[in-house]
C-alpha positions as CSV (number, residue, x, y, z in Angstrom):
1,X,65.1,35.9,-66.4
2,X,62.0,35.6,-64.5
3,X,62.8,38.0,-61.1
4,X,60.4,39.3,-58.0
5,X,59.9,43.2,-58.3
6,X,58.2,43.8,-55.4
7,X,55.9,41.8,-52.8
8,X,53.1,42.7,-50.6
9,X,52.0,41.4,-47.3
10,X,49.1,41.9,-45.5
11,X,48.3,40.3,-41.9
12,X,45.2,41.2,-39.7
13,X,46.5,43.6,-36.4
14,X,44.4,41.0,-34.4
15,X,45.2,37.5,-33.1
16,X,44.5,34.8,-31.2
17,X,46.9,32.9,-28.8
18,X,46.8,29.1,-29.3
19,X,46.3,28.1,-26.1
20,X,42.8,30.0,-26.7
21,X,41.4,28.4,-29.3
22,X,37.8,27.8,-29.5
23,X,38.1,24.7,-30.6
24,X,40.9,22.3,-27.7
25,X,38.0,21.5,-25.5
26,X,36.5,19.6,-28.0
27,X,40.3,17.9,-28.9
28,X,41.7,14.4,-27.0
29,X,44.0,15.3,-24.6
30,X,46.7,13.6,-27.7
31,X,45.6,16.1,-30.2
32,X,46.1,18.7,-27.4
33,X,49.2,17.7,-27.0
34,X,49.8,17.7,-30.1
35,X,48.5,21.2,-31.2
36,X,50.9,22.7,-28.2
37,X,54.2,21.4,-29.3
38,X,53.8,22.8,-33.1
39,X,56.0,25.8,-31.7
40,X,52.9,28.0,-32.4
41,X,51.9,30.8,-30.0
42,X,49.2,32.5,-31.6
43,X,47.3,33.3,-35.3
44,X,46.4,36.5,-36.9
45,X,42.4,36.5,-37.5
46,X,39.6,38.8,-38.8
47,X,36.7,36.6,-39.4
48,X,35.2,40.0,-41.5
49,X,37.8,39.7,-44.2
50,X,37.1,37.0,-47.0
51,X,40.0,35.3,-48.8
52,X,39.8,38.1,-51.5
53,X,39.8,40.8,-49.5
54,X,43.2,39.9,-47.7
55,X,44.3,39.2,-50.8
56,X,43.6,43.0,-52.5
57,X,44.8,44.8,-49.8
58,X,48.2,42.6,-49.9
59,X,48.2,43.1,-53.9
60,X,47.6,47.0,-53.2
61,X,51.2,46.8,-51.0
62,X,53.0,45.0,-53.6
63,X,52.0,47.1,-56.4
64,X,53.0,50.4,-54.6
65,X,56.5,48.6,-53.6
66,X,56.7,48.6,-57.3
67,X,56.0,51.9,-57.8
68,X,53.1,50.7,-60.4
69,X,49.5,50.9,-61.1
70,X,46.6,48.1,-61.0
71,X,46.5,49.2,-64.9
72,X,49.7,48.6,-65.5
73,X,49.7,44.5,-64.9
74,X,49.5,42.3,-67.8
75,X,48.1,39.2,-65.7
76,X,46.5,38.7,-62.4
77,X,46.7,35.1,-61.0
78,X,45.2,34.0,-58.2
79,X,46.1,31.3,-56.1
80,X,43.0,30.1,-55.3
81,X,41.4,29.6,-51.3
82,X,41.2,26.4,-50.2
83,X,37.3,26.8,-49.6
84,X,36.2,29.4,-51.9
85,X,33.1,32.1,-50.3
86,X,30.9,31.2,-53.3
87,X,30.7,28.2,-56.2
88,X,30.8,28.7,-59.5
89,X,31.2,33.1,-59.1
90,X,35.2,33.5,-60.1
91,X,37.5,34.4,-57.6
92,X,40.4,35.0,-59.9
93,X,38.1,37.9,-61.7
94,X,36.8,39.1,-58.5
95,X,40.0,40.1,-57.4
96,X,40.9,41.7,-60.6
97,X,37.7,43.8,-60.4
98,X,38.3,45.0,-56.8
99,X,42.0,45.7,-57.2
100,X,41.4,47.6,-61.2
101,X,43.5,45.8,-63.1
102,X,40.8,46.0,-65.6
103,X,43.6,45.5,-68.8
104,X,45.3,42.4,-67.1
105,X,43.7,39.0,-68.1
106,X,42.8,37.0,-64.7
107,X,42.4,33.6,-63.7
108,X,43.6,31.1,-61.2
109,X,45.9,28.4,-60.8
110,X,45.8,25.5,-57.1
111,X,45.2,22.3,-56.3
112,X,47.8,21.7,-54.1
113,X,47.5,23.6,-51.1
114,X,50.7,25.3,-49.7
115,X,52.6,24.6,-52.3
116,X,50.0,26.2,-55.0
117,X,52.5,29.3,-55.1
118,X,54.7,27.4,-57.1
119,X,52.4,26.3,-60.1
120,X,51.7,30.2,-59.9
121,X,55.6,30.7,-60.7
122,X,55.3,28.5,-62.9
123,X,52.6,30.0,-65.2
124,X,53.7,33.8,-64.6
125,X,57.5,32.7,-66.1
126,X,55.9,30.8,-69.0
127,X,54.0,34.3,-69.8
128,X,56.7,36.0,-69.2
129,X,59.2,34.1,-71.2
130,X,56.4,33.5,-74.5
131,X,54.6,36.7,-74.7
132,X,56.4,39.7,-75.0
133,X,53.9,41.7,-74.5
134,X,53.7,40.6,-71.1
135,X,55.6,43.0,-68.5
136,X,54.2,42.2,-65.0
137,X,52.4,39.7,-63.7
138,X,51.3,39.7,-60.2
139,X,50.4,36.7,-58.0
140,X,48.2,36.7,-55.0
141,X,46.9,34.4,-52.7
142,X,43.9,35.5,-49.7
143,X,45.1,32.5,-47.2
144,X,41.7,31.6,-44.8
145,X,41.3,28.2,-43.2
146,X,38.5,25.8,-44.8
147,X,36.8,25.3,-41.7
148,X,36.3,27.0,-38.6
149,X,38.9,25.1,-37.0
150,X,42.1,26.7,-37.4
151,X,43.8,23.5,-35.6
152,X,44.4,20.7,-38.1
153,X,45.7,18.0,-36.4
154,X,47.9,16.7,-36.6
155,X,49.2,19.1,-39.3
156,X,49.3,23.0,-38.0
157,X,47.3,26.1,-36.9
158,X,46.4,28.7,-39.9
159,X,46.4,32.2,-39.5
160,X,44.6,34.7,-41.4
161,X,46.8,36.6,-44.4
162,X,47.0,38.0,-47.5
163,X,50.4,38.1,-50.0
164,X,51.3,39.0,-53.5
165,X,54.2,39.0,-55.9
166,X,54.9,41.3,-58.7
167,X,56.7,39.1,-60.9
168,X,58.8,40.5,-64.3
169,X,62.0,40.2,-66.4
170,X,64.0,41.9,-64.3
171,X,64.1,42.8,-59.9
172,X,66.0,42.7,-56.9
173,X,65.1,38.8,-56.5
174,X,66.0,36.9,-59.4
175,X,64.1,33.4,-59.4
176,X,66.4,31.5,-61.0
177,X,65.0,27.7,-60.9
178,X,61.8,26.0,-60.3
179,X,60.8,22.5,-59.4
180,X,58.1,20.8,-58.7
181,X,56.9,17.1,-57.9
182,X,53.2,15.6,-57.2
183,X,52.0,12.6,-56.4
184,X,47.9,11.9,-56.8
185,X,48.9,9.1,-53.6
186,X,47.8,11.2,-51.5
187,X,44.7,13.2,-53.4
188,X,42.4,12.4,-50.7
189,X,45.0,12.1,-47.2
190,X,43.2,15.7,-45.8
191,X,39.3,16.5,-46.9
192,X,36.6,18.7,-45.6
193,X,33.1,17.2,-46.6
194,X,30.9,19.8,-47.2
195,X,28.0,18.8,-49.2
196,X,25.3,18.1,-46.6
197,X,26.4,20.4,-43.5
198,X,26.5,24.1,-42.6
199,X,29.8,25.5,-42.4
200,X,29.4,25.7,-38.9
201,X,29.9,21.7,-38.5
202,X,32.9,21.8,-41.3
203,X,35.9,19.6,-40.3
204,X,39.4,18.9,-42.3
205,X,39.9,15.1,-41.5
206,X,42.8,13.5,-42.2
207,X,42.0,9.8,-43.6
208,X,45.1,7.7,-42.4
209,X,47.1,9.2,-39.8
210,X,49.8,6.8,-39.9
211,X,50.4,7.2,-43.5
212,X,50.5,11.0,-42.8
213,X,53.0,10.6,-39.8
214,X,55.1,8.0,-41.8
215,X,54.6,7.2,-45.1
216,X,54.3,10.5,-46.5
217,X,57.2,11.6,-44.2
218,X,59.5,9.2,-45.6
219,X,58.4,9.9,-49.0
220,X,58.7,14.0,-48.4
221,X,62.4,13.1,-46.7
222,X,63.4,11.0,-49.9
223,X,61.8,14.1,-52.6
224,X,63.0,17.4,-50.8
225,X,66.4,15.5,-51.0
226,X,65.9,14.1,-55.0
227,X,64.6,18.1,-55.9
228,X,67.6,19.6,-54.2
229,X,70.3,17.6,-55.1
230,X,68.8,18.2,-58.6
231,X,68.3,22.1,-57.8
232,X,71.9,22.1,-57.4
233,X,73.3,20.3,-59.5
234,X,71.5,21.7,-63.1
235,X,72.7,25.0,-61.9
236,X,76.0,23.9,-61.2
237,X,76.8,25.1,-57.3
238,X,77.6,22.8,-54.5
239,X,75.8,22.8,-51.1
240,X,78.6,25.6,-50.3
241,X,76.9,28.3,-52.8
242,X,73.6,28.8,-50.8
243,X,73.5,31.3,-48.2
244,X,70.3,29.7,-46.2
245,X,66.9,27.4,-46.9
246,X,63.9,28.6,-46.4
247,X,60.3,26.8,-45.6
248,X,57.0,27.2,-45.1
249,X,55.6,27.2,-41.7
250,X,53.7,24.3,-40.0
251,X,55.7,22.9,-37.3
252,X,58.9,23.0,-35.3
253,X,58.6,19.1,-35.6
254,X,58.0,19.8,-39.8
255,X,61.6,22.3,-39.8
256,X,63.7,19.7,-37.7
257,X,62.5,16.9,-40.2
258,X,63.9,18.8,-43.4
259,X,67.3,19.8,-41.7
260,X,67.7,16.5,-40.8
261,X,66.8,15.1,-44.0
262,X,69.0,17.4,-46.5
263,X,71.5,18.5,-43.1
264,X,70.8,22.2,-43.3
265,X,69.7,24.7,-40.8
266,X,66.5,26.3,-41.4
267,X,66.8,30.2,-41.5
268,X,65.9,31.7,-38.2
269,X,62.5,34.0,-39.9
270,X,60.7,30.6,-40.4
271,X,60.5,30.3,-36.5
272,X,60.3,33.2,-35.6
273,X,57.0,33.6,-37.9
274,X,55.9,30.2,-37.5
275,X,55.5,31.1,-33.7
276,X,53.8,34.4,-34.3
277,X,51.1,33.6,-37.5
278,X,51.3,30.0,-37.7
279,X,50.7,28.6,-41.1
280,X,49.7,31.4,-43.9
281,X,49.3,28.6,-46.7
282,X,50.7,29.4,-49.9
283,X,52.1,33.2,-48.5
284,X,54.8,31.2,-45.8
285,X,57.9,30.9,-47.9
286,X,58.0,34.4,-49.4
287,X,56.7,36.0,-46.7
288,X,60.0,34.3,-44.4
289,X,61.8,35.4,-47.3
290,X,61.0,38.6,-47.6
291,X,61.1,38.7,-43.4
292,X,65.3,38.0,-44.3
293,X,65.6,40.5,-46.5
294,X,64.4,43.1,-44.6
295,X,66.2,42.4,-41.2
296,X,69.2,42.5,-43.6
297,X,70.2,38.9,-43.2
298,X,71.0,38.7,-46.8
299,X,73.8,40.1,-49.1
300,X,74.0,40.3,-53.0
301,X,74.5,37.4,-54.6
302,X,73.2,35.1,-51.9
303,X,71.6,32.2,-52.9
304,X,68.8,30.7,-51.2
305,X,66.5,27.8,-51.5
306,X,63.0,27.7,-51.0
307,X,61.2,25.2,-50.1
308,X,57.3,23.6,-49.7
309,X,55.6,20.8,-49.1
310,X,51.9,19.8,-49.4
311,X,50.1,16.9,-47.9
312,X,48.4,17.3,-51.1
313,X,50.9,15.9,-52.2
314,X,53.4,18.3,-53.7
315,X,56.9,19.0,-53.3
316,X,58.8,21.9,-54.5
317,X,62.0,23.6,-54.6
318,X,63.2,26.7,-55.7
319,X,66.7,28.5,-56.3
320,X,66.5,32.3,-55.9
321,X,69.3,35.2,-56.0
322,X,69.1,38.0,-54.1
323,X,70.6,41.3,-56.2
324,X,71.3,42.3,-59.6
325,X,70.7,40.1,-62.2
326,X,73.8,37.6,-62.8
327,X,74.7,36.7,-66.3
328,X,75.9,33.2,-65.8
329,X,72.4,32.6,-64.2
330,X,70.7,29.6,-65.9
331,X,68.0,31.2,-68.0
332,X,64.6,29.4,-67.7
C-alpha cells in the first residue's frame, strides 16, 4: 500500500492583493473582468526565491514531519517548474544537492502542468511497489509562474509556493487509487514563446479561447465524470462512501463547474485557499488536503477524492483514506 507519511508546505510571508497587480492596466476591461471574478484576493510572492528553493525549504518541512533525514530518502522526484531558471543544468539533482539526499537517486517527472503531481504518484508507487529496497520517496514541486504575469487569462492568478510529499508503504494517508487521462488535443491550447525575447516581455497565450471556454470544458465535464465513476466503482463504494472532493485551485467559476458536473460539493479549504494563494500549480490538491486535516474536518476512515485538471490536457482522480491502513483496501 502506497500511503503519505508526512507533507511539507512552504508559502512566502509576503503577498500581493489582486486588485494590485502590475500587470491589469495593460488588460481589456473583459480580461479585467475577468481576472476579478476568479474569487482570488491576493498571491503569496518573493521574486528572490527560485522554483528550487521554495521547493527545499518545503521538502525540509516534510522530512522533519516524518521525523527523517535527507539521507534517509531512497528517491527524490521533482515535479519540474513550468519555466525552468536554466536549460540543460538539472533541476531534479539540484534539489537533491541543496536538500542532502546525497544516497537517493534524483530526477524529474511533468509535462502536464497542475496535474504533474499525479505522474509523480505514479512513479514513487511503481518504486515502491518493485523495489524493495526502496523505503521513502519524497516528491517536491517549487511552483513559480512562467512569466512575469501572474494573471493568465482567462485561466487563474499563481502564487508563489513550495510542497513536498514523503511517500512510503505505510502512513496516516493511505493513497489507495490513481487515475489518470491525457489528451495531446490540447498540447499547444496555453504557450509562452520564449526564444527570441527577454523574460521581461514573456507572455502565456492561450491559442483558442473558445475552445478553452467550451470545448475543453465539455470535454473535462464528460472525463472528471468517466474517472470517477470508474474511481468508484473498481474500488467498490458508492457515491455515499466519500467524505468530501477535493480540487485544485483556479477559480470559483472552475469549483462550480465540477460540482455541477459530478453533483458534489467542493470541500470548503479549496475556497478558502483559492482566495488567499490563488493557484500553487501542482502543490493545490494536497495542500487543501492537508488544510482539512489539520482544521480536523476529517475522521478515520474518511474517504476523499482528489481531483485535477490541466489545460495541458490531463485529468486525474484519486481515492485516498485518511487513518490506519485498511485491509480490504485495493492494493495497487
Amino acid at each position: 500500500m502506497i500511503a503519505l507519511a508526512a507533507s511539507g508546505w512552504y508559502v512566502p510571508a509576503t503577498s500581493v492583493p489582486v486588485a494590485e497587480l502590475p500587470e491589469l492596466p495593460e488588460l481589456t476591461e473583459a480580461e479585467r473582468a475577468t481576472c476579478a471574478a476568479l474569487g482570488i484576493e491576493r498571491v503569496p510572492v518573493d521574486d528572490a526565491l527560485t522554483a528550487t528553493d521554495l521547493a527545499v525549504r518545503a521538502a525540509h518541512r516534510a522530512l522533519a514531519a516524518a521525523c527523517l533525514d535527507p539521507a534517509s530518502i531512497d528517491a527524490v522526484i521533482t515535479v519540474e517548474p513550468r519555466a525552468p531558471d536554466t536549460l540543460v543544468s538539472s533541476d531534479s539533482t539540484r534539489l537533491q544537492a541543496q536538500l542532502g539526499a546525497d544516497r537517493a537517486m534524483a530526477f524529474s517527472v511533468g509535462g502536464l502542468g497542475c496535474a504533474s503531481v499525479t505522474p509523480a504518484l505514479l512513479v514513487a508507487r511503481g518504486l515502491l511497489h518493485t523495489d524493495s529496497g526502496v523505503e521513502h520517496v519524497l516528491v517536491a514541486h517549487g511552483s513559480k509562474p512562467a512569466s512575469p504575469r501572474r494573471y493568465r487569462h482567462p485561466v487563474t492568478v499563481n502564487g508563489d509556493s513550495g510542497g513536498a510529499l514523503v511517500l512510503a508503504r505505510r502512513g496516516p494517508v493511505q493513497i489507495v487509487d490513481i487515475l489518470l487521462e491525457t489528451s495531446g488535443s490540447y498540447a499547444d491550447l496555453f504557450r509562452v514563446v520564449y526564444r527570441d525575447r527577454p523574460f521581461e516581455r514573456w507572455r502565456e497565450e492561450c491559442a483558442d479561447l473558445p475552445a478553452y471556454s467550451f470545448r475543453l470544458a465539455v470535454e473535462t465535464r464528460n472525463r472528471l465524470r468517466s474517472l470517477t465513476g470508474t474511481l468508484l466503482d473498481r474500488n467498490g463504494l458508492g457515491r455515499g462512501d466519500i467524505a468530501c472532493y477535493v480540487s485544485q485551485n483556479l477559480s470559483v467559476g472552475a469549483f462550480r463547474a465540477y460540482e455541477d458536473a459530478l453533483d458534489v460539493t467542493i470541500a470548503d479549504a479549496c475556497f478558502d485557499n483559492l482566495a488567499r494563494y490563488g493557484h500553487l500549480g501542482p502543490n493545490d490538491v494536497f495542500l487543501n488536503l492537508t488544510t482539512m486535516i489539520e482544521r480536523g474536518s476529517l475522521n478515520d476512515g474518511d474517504r476523499v477524492v482528489l481531483l485535477n485538471v490541466s489545460p495541458a490536457a490531463g485529468w486525474s482522480a484519486l481515492l485516498v483514506r485518511i487513518g490506519a491502513e485498511e485491509h480490504t483496501a485495493r492494493l495497487l
